[in-house]
N, C-alpha and C positions, 0 to 999 in steps of 0.2 A: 826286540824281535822275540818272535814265543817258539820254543823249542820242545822238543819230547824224545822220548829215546826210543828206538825201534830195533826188534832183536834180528839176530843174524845167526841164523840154523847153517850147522853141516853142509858139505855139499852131496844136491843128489836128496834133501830131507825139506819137505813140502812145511810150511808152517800148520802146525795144529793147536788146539788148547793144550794140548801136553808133550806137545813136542819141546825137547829141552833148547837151551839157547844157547849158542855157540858162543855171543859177545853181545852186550849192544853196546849201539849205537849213537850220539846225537843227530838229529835232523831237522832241519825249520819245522813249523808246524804240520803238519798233513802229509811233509814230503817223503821222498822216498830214499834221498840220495843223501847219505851221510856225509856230515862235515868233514870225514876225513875222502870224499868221494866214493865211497865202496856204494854202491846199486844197492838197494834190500829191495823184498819183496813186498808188493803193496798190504801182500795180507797179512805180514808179520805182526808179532803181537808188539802193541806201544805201551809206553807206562811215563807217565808225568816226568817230565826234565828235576822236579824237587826229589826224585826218589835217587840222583848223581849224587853218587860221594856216600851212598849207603850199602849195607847188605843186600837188600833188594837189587840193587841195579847192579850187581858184581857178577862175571867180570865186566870192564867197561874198555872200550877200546881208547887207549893211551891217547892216539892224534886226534880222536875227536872229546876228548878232553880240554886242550891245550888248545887248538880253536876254540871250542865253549868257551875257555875261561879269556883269551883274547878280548871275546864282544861280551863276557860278562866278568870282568877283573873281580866285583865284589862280592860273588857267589862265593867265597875262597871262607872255608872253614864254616 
């Protein structure tokens, strides 16, 4: 299944190109709804599932980690 992370802004803070990012995300592909269930905004900004587990994708939200890594065990290091 193809994945991507999608950010999660402040509340009450509209996604922009330079709006900072509160956390992301994982979410099946295109969707909207985080593996850990949290709703994001369709417009939020996404960034490839390969960029988990690096500086780029920090912070990342813990549960939908631990999901991720559930349906992908061998992504691990």
């Amino acid at each position: 299944m193809e994945h991507e992370m999608r950010a999660e802004y402040e509340e009450g803070v509209l996604p922009h190109a330079d709006t900072p990012v509160k956390i992301w995300h994982m979410v099946r592909l295109d969707g909207t709804t985080a593996m850990c269930g949290r709703e994001l905004a369709p417009a939020a900004a996404t960034q490839t599932a390969e960029v988990w587990g690096t500086p780029q994708g920090e912070p990342f939200c813990h549960s939908c980690g631990a999901m991720y890594l559930r349906e992908h065990p061998g992504d691990i290091g």
